[in-house]
C-alpha positions in Angstrom: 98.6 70.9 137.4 100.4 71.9 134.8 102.3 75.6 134.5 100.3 78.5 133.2 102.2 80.4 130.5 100.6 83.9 130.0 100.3 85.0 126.6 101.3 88.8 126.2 100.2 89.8 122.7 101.9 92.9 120.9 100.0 93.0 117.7 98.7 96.4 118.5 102.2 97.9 119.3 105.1 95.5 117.4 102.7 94.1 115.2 101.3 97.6 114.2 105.2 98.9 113.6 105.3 96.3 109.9 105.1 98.7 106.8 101.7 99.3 106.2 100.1 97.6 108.8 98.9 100.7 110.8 95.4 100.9 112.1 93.0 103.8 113.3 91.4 103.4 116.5 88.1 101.9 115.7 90.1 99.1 114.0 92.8 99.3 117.4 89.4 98.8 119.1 88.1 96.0 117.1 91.2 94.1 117.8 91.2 94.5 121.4 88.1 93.1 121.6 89.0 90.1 119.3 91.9 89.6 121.8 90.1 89.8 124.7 87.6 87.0 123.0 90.9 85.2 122.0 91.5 85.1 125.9 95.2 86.6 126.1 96.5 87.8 129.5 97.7 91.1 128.7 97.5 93.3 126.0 100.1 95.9 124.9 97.6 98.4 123.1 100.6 100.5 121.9 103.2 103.3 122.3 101.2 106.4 124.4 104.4 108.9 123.9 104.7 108.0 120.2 101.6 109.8 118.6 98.3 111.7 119.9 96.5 108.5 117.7 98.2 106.0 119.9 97.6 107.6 123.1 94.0 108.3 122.2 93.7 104.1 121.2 95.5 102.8 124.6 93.0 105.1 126.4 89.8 103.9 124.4 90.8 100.6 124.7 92.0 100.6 128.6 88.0 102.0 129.2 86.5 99.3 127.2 88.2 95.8 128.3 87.8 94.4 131.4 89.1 90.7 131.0 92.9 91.1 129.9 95.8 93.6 131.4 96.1 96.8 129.3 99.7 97.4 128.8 101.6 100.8 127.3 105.1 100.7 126.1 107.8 103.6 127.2 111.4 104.1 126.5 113.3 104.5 129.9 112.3 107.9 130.0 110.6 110.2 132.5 108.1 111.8 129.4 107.2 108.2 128.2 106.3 106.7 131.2 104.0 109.6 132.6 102.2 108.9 129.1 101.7 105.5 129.4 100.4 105.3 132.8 97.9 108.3 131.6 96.9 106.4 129.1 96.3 103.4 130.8 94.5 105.0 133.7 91.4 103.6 133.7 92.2 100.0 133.0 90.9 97.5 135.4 94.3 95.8 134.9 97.6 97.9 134.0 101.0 97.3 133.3 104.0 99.8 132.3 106.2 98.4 129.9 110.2 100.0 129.9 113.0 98.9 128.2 116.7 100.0 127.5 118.9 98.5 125.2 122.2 96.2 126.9 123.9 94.6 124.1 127.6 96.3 122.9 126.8 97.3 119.9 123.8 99.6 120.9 124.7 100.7 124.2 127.7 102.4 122.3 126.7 103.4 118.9 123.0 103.9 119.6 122.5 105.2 123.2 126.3 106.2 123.5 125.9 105.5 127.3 127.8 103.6 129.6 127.5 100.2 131.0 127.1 101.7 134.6 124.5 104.4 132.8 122.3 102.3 131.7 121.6 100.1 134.8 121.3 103.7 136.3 118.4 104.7 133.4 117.3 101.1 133.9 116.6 101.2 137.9 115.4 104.8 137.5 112.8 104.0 134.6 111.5 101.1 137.0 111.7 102.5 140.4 109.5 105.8 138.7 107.3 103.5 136.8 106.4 101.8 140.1 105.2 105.1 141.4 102.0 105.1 139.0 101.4 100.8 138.7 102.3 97.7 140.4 103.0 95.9 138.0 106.0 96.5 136.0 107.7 94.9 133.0 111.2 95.6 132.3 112.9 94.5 129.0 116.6 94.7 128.1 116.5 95.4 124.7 119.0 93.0 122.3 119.1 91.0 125.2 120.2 88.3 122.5 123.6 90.1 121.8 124.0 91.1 125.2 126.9 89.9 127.6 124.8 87.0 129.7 126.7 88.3 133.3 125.8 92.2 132.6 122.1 90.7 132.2 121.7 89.4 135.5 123.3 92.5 136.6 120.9 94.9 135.4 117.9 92.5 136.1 119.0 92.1 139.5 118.8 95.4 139.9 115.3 96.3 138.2 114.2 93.7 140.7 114.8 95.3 143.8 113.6 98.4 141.9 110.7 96.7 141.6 109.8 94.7 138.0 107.6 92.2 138.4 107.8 90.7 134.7 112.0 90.3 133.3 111.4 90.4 129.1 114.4 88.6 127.7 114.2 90.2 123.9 116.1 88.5 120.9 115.8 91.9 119.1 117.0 91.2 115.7 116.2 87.2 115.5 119.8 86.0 115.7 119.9 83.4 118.4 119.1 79.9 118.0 116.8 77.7 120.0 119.6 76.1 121.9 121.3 79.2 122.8 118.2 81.1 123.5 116.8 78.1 126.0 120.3 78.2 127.5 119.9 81.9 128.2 116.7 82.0 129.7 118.2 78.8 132.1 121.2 80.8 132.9 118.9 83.9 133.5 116.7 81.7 135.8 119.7 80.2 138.0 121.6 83.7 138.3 118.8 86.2 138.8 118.5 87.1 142.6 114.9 86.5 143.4 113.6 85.7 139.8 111.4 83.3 141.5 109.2 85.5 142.5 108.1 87.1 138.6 107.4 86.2 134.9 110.2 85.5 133.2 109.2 86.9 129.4 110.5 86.0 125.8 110.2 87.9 123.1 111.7 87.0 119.6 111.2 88.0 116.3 111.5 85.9 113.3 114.1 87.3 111.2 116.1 83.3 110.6 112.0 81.7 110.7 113.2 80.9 114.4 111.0 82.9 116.2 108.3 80.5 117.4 111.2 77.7 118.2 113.3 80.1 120.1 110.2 81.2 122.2 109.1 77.2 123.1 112.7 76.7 124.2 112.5 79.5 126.5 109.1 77.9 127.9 111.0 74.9 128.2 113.8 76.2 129.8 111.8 78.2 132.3 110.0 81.0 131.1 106.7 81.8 131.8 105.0 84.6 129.4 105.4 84.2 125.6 105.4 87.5 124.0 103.9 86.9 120.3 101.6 88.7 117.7 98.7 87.6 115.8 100.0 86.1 111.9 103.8 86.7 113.4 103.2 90.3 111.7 105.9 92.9 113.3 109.1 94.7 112.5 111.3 93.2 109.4 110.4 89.4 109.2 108.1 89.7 112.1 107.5 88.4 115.7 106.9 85.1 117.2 103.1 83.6 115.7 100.7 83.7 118.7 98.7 81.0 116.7 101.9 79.0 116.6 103.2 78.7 120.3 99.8 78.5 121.7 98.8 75.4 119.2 102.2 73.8 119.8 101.5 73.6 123.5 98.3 72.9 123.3 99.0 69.6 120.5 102.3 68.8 122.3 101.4 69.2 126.2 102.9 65.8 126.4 106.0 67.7 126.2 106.1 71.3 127.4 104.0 70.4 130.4 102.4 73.2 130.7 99.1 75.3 129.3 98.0 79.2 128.1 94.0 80.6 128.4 93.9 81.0 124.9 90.4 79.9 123.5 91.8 77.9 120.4 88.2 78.5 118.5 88.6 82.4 118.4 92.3 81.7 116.6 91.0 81.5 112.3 88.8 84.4 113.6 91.8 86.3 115.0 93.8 86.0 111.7 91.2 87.0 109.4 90.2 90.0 111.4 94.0 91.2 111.5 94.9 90.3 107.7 91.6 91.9 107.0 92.2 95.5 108.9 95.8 95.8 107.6 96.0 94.1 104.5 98.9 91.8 105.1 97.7 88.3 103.4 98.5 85.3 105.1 100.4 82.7 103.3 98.8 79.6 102.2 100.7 77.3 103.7 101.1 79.3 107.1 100.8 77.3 110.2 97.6 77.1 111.8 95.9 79.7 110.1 97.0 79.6 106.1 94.5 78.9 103.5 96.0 75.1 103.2 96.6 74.4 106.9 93.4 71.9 107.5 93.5 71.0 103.1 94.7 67.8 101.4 94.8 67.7 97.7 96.9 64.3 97.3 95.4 61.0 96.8 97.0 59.2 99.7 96.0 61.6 101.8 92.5 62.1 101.2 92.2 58.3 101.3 94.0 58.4 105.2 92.1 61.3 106.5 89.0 59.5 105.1 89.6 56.5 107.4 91.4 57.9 109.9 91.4 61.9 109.9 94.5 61.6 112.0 96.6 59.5 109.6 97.6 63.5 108.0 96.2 65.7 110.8 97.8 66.3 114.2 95.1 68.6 114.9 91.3 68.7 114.5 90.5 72.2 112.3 87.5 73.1 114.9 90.5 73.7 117.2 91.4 76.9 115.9 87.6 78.3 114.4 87.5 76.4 111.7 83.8 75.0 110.3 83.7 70.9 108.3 80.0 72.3 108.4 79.0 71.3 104.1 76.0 73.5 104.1 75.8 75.1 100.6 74.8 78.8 100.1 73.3 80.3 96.9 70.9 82.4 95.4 67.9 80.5 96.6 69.3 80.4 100.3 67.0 82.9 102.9 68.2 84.7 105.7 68.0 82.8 108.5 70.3 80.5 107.0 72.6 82.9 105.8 72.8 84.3 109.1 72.9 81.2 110.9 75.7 79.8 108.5 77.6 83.1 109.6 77.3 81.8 113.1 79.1 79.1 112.4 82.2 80.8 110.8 82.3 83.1 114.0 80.4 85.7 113.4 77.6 87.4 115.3 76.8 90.5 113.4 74.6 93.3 114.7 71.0 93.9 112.6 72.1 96.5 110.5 75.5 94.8 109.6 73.8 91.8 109.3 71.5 93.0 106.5 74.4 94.6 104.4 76.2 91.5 104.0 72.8 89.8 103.2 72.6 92.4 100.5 76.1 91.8 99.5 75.5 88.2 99.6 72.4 88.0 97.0 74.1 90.3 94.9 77.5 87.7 94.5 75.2 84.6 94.9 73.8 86.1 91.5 76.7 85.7 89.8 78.1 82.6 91.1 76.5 78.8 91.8 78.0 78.4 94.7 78.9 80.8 97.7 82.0 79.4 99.4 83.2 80.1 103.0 85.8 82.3 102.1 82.9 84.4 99.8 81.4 84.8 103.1 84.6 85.5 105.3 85.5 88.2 102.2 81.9 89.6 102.1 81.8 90.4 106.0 85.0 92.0 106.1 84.7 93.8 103.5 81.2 95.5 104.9 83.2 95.7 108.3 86.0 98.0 107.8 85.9 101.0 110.0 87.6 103.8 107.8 85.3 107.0 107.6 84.0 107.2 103.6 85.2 110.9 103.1 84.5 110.1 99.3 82.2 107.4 98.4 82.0 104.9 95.4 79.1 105.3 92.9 80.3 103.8 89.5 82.9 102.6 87.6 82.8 102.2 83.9 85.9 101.2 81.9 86.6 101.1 78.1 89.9 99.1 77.5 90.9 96.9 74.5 93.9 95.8 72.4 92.9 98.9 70.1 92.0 101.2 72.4 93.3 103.5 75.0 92.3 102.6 78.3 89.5 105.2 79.8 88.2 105.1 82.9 84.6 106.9 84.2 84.5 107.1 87.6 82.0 109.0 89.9 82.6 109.4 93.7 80.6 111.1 96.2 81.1 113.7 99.0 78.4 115.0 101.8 76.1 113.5 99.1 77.0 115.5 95.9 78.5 113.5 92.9 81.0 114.4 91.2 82.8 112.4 87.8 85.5 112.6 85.7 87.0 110.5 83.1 90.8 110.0 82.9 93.0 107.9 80.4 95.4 105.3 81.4 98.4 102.9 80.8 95.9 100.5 81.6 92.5 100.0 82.7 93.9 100.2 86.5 95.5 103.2 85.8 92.5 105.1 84.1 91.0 104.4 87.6 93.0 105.5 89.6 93.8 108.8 87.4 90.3 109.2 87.6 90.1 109.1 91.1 92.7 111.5 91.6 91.3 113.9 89.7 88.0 114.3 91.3 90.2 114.4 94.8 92.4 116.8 93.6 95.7 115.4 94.6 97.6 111.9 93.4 99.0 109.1 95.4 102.1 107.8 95.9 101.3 104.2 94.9 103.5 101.8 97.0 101.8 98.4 96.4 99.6 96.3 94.2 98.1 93.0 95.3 95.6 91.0 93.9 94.5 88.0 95.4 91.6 85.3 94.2 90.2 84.5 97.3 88.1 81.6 95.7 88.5 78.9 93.3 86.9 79.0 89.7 86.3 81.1 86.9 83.5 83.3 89.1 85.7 83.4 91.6 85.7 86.9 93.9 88.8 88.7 93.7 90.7 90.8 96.8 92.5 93.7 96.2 95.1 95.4 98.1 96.9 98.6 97.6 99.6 100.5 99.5 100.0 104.5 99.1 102.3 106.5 100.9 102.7 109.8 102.5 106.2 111.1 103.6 107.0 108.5 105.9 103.2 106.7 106.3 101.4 103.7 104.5 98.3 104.1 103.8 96.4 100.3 103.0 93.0 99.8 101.2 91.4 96.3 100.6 88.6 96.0 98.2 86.6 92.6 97.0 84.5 92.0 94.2 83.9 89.1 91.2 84.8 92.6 89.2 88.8 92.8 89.6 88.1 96.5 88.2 85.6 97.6 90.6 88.4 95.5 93.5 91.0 98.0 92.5 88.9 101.1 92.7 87.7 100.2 95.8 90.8 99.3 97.4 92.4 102.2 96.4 89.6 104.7 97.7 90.0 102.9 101.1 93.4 104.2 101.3 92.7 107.8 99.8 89.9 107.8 102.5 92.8 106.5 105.3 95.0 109.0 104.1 92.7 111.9 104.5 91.4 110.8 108.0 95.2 110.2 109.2 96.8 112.9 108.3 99.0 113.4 111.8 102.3 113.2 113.3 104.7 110.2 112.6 105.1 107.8 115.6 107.9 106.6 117.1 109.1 103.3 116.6 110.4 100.9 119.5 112.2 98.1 118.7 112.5 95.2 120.8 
């Protein structure tokens, strides 16, 4: 039998930490559940000390699922680790997650402690930790940069303490595969009983390394990959889950060993993340990107139609992808609208159900065909959890070469309409002034992305904005075949965000 590498995904904690992917906790919620689908071993659902909002989500989300180990990040801190074992309280499975940094450069300029110190902070963080849960991860943060023989010292000691999971960090992405595998080996022969827990790796992506580095620790004896849904994390982000897991699965031949992960819930995973925080995947992103299963040159459509894998090392129903050719327009009924949504993963409750369908005529109207990715847009545009503080009820635009851009716009509140109409630079502008001036306040406008999310001339647009307040980002995603009515959209989402959000700033950790 082959060895069982657990998957510990972090999308809800380091992926959460990239500019402007933060989430409430409905959407926390959603996610967890996805993951939990997804079949990952252990989920870190956040930081409990770092806002009232992530305490609040571990704790909703530690009540609700049952298959996967609820984990809760903490500095190596007295305060942060009484939060994260309340918060994870009434998991079926818990973990406490602690971590001090070891490398040089931040043990002197950023903790200004001593060698000596910070095995001390180390051992006590563990030993106290241990007092609330059993089962303890202990990370040296920058272990990448860190002196190899002050790394077995400190893990030594943490395992007496009591760790039971040693996370081997490259921090800031700077190691290469070869040095990293050679690490986690030198780890594994020098450790004093390391035989007896999970050796972790956890590496972000900053030299496009990330996934690599992580595969060489698995080869070089490490047994929990640490990883995030899309890669998305601090700077250039964190290893892919959908990367390490498809690489083992496709290439058991040579890493011998195997993860839980139910490959068919991966396309799923990727849309519901890139959906909730706006972060678009890349087209040609592994696994998961628009052009991952798609072949446009001659040669190879003539291979893949003899032999499918003359260009294709993996079949696309691996991951949640559908070959299904059934064609949806105006004429199509429910049940095969519905049953079409099945197909693309998704099981949607009555009353959800009935709002795409409504959605769904009204687009199929205005275009011949309905494509997949109408459908995948449709559903997650009707799913997004944000409260509607304001609502959309028109947009009307006047705009020309000859003509200064106006915009009429009419939201409503607790039922009452209210409009205004507002001049612009442009017609995007109008909109947006317009919107502000019903509110009552402007935005800080960060970002401005528009995205066809289908082919053709009909083809339905996604928008996505970025606002900021003080030190938050605020993200909105809107679709329509209207790029107008897009905007306005997107850009109420994150007014609505901003006005539901409006708390303390959390603390980042970053390892």
């Amino acid at each position: 039998m082959s060895r069982h590498i657990k998957i510990f995904d972090t999308t809800l904690r380091d992926g959460e930490q990239s500019p402007g992917c933060s989430m409430n906790k409905a959407e926390k919620l959603d996610v967890a559940f996805q993951l939990e689908k997804l079949g990952v071993d252990i989920i870190e659902a956040g930081f409990a000390i770092s806002s009232r909002g992530d305490f609040e989500s571990i704790e909703a989300i530690s009540e609700n699922i049952k298959n996967s180990r609820i984990c809760s990040l903490s500095r190596a801190i007295r305060p942060d680790i009484e939060a994260a074992a309340n918060a994870i309280r009434k998991a079926e499975s818990q973990r406490i997650h602690t971590f001090i940094a070891t490398s040089p450069i931040h043990m002197e300029h950023k903790l200004k402690m001593s060698p000596d110190k910070v095995v001390e902070a180390a051992v006590g963080a563990v030993s106290f930790a241990k007092s609330f849960v059993s089962d303890i991860e202990f990370s040296c943060e920058d272990a990448g940069r860190s002196d190899w023989n002050f790394l077995v010292r400190v893990f030594n000691e943490v395992i007496k303490a009591g760790a039971t999971v040693l996370n081997v960090p490259d921090t800031v992405g700077y190691q290469t595969p070869e040095e990293f595998g050679a690490l986690i080996k030198y780890l594994s022969d020098n450790v004093s009983g390391i035989e007896n827990v999970d050796i972790s790796v956890h590496c972000h992506n900053d030299l496009g390394l990330a996934a690599a580095n992580s595969l060489s620790g698995v080869l070089n004896g490490a047994t929990q990959i640490e990883c995030t849904i899309n890669g998305i994390g601090e700077r250039a982000g964190n290893t892919a889950l959908e990367e390490v897991v498809m690489a083992i699965k496709t290439r058991e031949d040579s890493y011998n060993c195997h993860t839980n992960i139910n490959t068919k819930e991966i396309t799923k995973s990727s849309r519901l993340i890139s959906s909730i925080t706006g972060s678009i995947v890349q087209a040609n992103k592994a696994i998961v990107g628009a052009n991952a299963f798609a072949h446009e040159a001659g040669i190879h459509q003539d291979g893949i139609l003899k032999m499918r894998q003359t260009y294709e090392i993996m079949d696309a129903e691996m991951v949640g992808l559908t070959t299904n050719s059934l064609v949806l327009g105006k004429h199509s009924g429910r049940h095969a609208f519905v049953a079409h949504l099945k197909t693309l993963g998704y099981d949607l409750e009555k009353e959800a159900s009935e709002k795409a369908f409504v959605r769904f005529k009204t687009l199929a109207d205005k275009k011949k065909t309905i494509r997949d990715d109408d459908l995948h847009a449709i559903v997650s545009d009707d799913s997004q959890q944000t409260i509607e503080t304001y609502v959309l009820e028109g947009v009307n635009v006047q705009s020309g070469t000859s003509t200064t851009p106006t915009a009429t716009v009419t939201l409503s509140k607790n039922g009452s309409p209210v409009t205004k109409t507002e001049t612009g630079d442009g017609a995007v502008n109008a909109i947006y002034s317009a919107i502000d001036a019903i509110i009552g306040e402007s935005a800080d406008l960060e970002d401005y992305i528009i995205q066809a999310v289908t082919e053709g001339i009909d083809a339905l647009a996604d928008v996505t904005v970025r606002i900021k307040e003080n030190d938050r980002v605020f993200t909105g995603k809107g679709s329509s075949t209207d790029v107008l009515v897009a905007s306005a959209k997107a850009y109420l989402m994150a007014i609505n965000k901003r006005i539901n959000r409006r708390d303390n700033p959390r603390v980042k950790a970053h390892i």
